[in-house]
N, C-alpha and C positions, 0 to 999 in steps of 0.2 A: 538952657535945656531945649530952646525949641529951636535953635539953630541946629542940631544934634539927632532933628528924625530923620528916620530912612536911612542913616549908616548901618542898621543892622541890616537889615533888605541886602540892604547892596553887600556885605560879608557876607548872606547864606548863598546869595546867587553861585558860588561855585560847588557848594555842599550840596544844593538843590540838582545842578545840571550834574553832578557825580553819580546822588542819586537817582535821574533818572536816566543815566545811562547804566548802572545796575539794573536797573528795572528795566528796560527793554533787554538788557543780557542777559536777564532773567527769563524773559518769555521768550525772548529765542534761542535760548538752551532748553526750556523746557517742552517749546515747539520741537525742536529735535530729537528730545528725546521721548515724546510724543508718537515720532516719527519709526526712533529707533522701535520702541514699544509695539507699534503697530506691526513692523517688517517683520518681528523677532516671533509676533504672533502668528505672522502670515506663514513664515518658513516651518513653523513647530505644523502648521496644517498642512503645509502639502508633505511636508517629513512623513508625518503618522500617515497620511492618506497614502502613499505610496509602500510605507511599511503594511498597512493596511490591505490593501491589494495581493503584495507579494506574498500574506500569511494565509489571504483567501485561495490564491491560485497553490501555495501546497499543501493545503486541507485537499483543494478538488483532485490534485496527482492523488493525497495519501487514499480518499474515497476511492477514484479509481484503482489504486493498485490492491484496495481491498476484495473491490470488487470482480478483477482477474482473477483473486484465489479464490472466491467465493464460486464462481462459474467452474474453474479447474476443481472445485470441491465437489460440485454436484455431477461434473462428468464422471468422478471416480466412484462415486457412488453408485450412477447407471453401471459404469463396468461391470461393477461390485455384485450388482444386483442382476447382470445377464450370467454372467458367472456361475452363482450361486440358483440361479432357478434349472442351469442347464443342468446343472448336479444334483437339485430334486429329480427331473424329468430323469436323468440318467438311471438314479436312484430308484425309480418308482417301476420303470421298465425293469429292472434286477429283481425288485420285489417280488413284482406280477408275473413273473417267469418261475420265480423261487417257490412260490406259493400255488400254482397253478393245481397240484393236485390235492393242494386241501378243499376243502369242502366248506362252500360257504364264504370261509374268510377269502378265495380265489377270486369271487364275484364282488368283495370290498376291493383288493388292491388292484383288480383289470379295470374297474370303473375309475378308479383315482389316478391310475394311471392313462386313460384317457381323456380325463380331464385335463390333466398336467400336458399330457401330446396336443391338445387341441389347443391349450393356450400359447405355449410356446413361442411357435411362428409368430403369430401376431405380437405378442410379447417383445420379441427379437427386434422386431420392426418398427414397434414405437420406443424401444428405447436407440434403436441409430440414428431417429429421427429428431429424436429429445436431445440426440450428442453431436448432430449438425448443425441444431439452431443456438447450442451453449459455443459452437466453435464460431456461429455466425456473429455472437454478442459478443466471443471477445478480439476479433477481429473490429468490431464496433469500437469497444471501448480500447484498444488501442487507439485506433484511430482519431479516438476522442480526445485521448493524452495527447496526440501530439497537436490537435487544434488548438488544446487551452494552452498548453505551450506556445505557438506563434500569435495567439490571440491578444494573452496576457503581454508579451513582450512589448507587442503598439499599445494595448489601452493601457498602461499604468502613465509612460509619460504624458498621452493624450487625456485624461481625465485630469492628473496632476497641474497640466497645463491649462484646462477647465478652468479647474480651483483660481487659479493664480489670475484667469482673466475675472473673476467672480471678485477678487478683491481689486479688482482695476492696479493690473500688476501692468498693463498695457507698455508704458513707457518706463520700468523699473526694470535693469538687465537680472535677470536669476539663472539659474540653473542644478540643474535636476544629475547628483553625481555618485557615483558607488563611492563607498568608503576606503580608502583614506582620503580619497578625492583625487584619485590618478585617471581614471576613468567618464565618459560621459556614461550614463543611463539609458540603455540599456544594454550597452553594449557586453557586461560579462552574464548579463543575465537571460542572457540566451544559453550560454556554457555551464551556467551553476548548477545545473540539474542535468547530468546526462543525460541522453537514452540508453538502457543496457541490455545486451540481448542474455536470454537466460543461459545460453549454452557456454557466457563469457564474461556470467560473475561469478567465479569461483563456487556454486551450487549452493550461494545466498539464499535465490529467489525460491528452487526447490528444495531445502533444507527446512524454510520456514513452511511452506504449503506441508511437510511431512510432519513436522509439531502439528499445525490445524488440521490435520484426519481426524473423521468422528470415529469412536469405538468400532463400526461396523467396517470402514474402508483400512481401520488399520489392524486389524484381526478378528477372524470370523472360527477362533478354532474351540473347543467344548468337548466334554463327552454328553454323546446325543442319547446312551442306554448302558447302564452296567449288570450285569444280568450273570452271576455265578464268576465261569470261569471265560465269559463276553463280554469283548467292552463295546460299542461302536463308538469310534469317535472321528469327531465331524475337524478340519482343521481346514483354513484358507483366510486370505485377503487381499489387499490391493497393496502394488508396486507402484512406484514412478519411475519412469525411465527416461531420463532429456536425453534427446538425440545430439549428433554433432551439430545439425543445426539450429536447433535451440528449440525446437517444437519437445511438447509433451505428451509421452507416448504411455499409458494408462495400461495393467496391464495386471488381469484377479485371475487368483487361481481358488478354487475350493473344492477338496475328497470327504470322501466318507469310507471308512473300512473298518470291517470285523475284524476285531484283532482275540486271538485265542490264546491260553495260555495251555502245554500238557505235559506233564513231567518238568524237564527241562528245556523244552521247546518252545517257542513262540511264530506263533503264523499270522499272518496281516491278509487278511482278500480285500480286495478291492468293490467299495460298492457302489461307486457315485462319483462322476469327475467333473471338474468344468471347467475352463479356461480360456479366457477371453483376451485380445489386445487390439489396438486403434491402429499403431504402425510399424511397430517392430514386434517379431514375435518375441516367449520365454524361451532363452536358449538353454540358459544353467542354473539352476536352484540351487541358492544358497540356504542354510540349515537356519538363518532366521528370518529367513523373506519369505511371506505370505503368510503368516501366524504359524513359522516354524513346520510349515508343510513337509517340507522334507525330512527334517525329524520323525514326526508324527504318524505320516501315513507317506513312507517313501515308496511302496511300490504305485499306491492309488496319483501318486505324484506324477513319477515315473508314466503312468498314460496317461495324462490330463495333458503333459507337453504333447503328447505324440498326435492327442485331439483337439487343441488348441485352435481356436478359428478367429477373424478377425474382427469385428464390430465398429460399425462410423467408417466414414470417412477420414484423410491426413488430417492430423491438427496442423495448426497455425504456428506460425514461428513464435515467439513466445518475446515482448520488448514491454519494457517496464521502464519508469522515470525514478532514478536511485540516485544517489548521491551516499560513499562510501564511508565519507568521511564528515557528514553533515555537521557533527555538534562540534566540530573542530572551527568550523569556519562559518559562521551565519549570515546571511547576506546582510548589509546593513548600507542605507542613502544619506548623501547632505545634501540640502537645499542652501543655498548660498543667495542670499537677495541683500545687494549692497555691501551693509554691514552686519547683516543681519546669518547669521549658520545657525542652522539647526539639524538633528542627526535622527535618527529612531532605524530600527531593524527588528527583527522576528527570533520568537523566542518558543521553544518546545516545554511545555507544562501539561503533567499529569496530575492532578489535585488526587490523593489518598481518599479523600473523603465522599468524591465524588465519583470516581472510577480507581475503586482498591484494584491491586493486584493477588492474586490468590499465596505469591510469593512476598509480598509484601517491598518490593524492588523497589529501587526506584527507573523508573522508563528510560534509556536514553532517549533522544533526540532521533527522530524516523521519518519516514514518509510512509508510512503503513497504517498508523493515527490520525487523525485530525484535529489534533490538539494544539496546532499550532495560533501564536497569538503577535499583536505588535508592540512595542512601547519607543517612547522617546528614549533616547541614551546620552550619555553624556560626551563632549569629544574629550579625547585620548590626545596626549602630547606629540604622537604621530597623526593625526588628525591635522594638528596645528600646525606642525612643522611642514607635512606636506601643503596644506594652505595656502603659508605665507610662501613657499616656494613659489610654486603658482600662480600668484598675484604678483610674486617678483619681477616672475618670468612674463608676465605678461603688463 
């Protein structure tokens, strides 16, 4: 038996060297995949961080293009309100002429009507000034869109490429690519978001400003006194009109007329007119523009075109960042580091609970919102195919 030690030793000697060459294949598989782990996390960061970017720059178009309507809303307003004051003053002059040889009530409606003559002018004057400085802002905030536009397109790879040196990407080849991965980054995302001029989206842009009119800009008509066989009643509001070249030309009419009834008869006098516009004048009244003016008080109509004066200054050509067909097609990036892909793109969400809709809809996908958000995504079997093409080819 003791001639017999050490043969065991010496039989595990190749069990032992098996095992530790398991064991070193072990930690160097799990070193790579360590490795893998690492990359896999690096590309899911600049993914999102890029998606990230791309969802904040169209929240700032969707702000700005709010903000367009929102200035075009208070210009129509001022119209709105030169309009209608011209047709008090108009109105009060009729009065104080009408009434001139009553007794008493004379000396009420000649004083109110020189109050109304005294304000006027000046009246006149701050609001074309009020609609110089709203044409000055959005001349601004155009020009702001198209900053964040050329801004955005350098800084997302340049911060992305930040990120990538932040994880000592230094010596690790990556790349920053639109989805399917045909493209480098940024190159369609300068394209993905048009500029569009308003005179040449099919009347998208002013279609939608005519849904947001408040009560006052989109009809101003009433009866003002019904009194036997007298009615007065008051009718007017504000027009849009895009020109061919795509500016926005503002454009309020508002009457006032006694309308009588005698026998079989009916008579309209004219007591009050106003009519205002920025660049083109009212040519031809249609029977439901300006709170059915024409309808209503057609002969006080009738001379309100004939006294029509202009207010402000031209407006501004009118360009907006739109995209027609956005929920069709959403932008979406790969990061491709080694072996390492990762995907993420931007996503339009209106939460119900936290912005209902009065209609209860669900939103599509806009740039009018800022609701826009990122997430990672998963690749698509054309993701993959164009991929490995790719890596073929190269």
């Amino acid at each position: 038996m003791r001639d017999q030690r050490g043969y065991l030793s010496v039989l595990l000697l190749p069990l032992l060297t098996a095992l530790l060459l398991l064991t070193l294949a072990l930690i160097n598989n799990g070193k790579q995949l360590r490795q893998r782990f690492y990359q896999q996390t690096i590309a899911d960061n600049l993914a999102i961080s890029a998606a990230v970017l791309m969802a904040r720059e169209m929240n700032i178009l969707a702000l700005m293009n709010r903000a367009l309507l929102a200035n075009q809303l208070s210009i129509a307003q001022l119209v709105g309100i030169s309009s209608w004051y011209q047709m008090l003053a108009n109105s009060s002059s009729q009065t104080a002429t009408v009434t001139a040889w009553v007794p008493y009530l004379n000396v009420l409606t000649q004083q109110f009507d020189r109050a109304v003559q005294s304000i006027e002018r000046p009246l006149t004057q701050l609001l074309s000034t009020g609609i110089s400085l709203h044409h000055g802002l959005l001349r601004g905030i155009m020009a702001g869109q198209t900053m964040v536009r050329l801004s955005y397109a350098t800084l997302i790879p340049k911060t992305v490429g930040e990120i990538a040196a932040l994880h000592e990407l230094n010596d690790v080849p990556w790349r920053l690519l639109h989805a399917p991965g045909l493209f480098e980054f940024p190159l369609r995302w300068w394209s993905y978001i048009p500029r569009k001029r308003s005179g040449d989206d099919e009347q998208q842009l002013a279609t939608l400003m005519q849904h947001s009119l408040d009560p006052f800009s989109q009809q101003r008509s009433y009866d003002w006194l019904r009194l036997g066989l007298v009615t007065v009643r008051k009718a007017g509001g504000t027009e849009l009109d895009v020109t061919a070249t795509g500016s926005w030309n503002w454009q309020a009419l508002d009457t006032v007329s006694l309308h009588t009834k005698l026998l079989w008869f009916r008579f309209e006098i004219p007591w009050g007119v106003g009519a205002n516009y920025l660049e083109n004048p009212i040519h031809q009244l249609q029977a439901s523009e300006f709170g059915a003016s024409k309808a209503i008080n057609s002969r006080a109509s009738r001379l309100a075109l004939r006294l029509q004066r202009q207010l402000g200054g031209q407006a501004p050509t009118m360009h907006y960042y739109h995209r027609a067909n956005i929920h069709e097609q959403l932008p979406e990036v790969l990061v491709v580091i080694d072996t390492a892909i990762a995907k993420a793109g931007v996503f339009f969400s209106r939460p119900q609970e936290l912005f209902p809709r009065t209609d209860q809809r669900d939103e599509q996908a806009n740039l009018f919102n800022a609701l826009w958000q990122s997430r990672l995504q998963s690749l698509t079997s054309r993701d993959k195919a164009v991929l490995m093409a790719l890596k073929e080819a190269s």
